[in-house]
N, C-alpha and C positions, 0 to 999 in steps of 0.2 A: 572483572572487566567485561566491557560487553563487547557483542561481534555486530557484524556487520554482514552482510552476502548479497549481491546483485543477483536479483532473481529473473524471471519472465516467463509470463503463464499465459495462456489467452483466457480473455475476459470477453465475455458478450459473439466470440469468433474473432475479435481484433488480438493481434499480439501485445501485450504491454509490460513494460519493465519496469522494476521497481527495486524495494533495496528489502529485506527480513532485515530486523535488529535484533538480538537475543539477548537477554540478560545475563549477569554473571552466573555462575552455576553451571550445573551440570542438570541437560532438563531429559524429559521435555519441558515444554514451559507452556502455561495457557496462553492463547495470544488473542491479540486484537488485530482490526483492521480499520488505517485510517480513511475515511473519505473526503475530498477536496468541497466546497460548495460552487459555485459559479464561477462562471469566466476559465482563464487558463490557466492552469496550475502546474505544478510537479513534484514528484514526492513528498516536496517537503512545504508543499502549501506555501510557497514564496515564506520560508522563514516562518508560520505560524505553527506549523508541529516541532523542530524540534523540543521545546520545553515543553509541550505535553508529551511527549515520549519520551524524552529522558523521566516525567515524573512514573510512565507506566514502565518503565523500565529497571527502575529504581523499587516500584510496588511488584518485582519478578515475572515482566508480562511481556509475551514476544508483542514485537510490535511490526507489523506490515503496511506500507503504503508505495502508490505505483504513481506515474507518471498519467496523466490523464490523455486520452487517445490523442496522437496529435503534438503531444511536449514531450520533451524530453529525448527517448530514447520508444515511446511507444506506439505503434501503429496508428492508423485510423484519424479520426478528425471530430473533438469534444463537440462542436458545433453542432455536428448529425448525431449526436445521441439525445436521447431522451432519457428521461427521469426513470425508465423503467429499462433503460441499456446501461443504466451505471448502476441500479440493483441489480442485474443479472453479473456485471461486474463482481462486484463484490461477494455476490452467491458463490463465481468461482474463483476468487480468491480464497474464501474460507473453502471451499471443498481442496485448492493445493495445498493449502494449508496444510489440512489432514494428509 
């Protein structure tokens, strides 16, 4: 059975919240991390991650995705970022990761 856990880290200096998935098992587990493309999104990419995440999750892979600055539950405002404020994102999602 898998889990679930409401996380929030700061990304880029904005606060943002998101959900860890974990796989069945007892881990650690390798994981990924999902990114949203344009516009406004939230965790769950309006509906298009969950079934790529149940399939990395099913392949025993933690799976992480956050709320894009601005939706959801996370700081800040997607609009004022750039292309190189959602890679520093991402850089420290995988450094909580660890």
């Amino acid at each position: 059975m898998t889990t679930t856990e409401d996380i929030r880290f700061v990304g880029d200096g904005v606060s943002l919240a998101g959900t860890l998935h974990r796989p069945a098992g007892q881990g650690p587990h390798p994981a990924i991390v999902m990114l949203q493309g344009s516009g406004p999104a939230d965790r769950d990419s309006d509906g298009y991650f969950p079934p790529i995440r149940d399939t990395f999750l099913g392949a025993g892979l933690a799976v992480l995705s956050w709320d894009k600055p601005g939706i959801g539950g996370s700081g800040g405002d997607w609009r004022e970022r750039t292309l190189r404020d959602r890679a520093h994102e991402a850089v420290d999602a995988l450094a909580w990761l660890r």
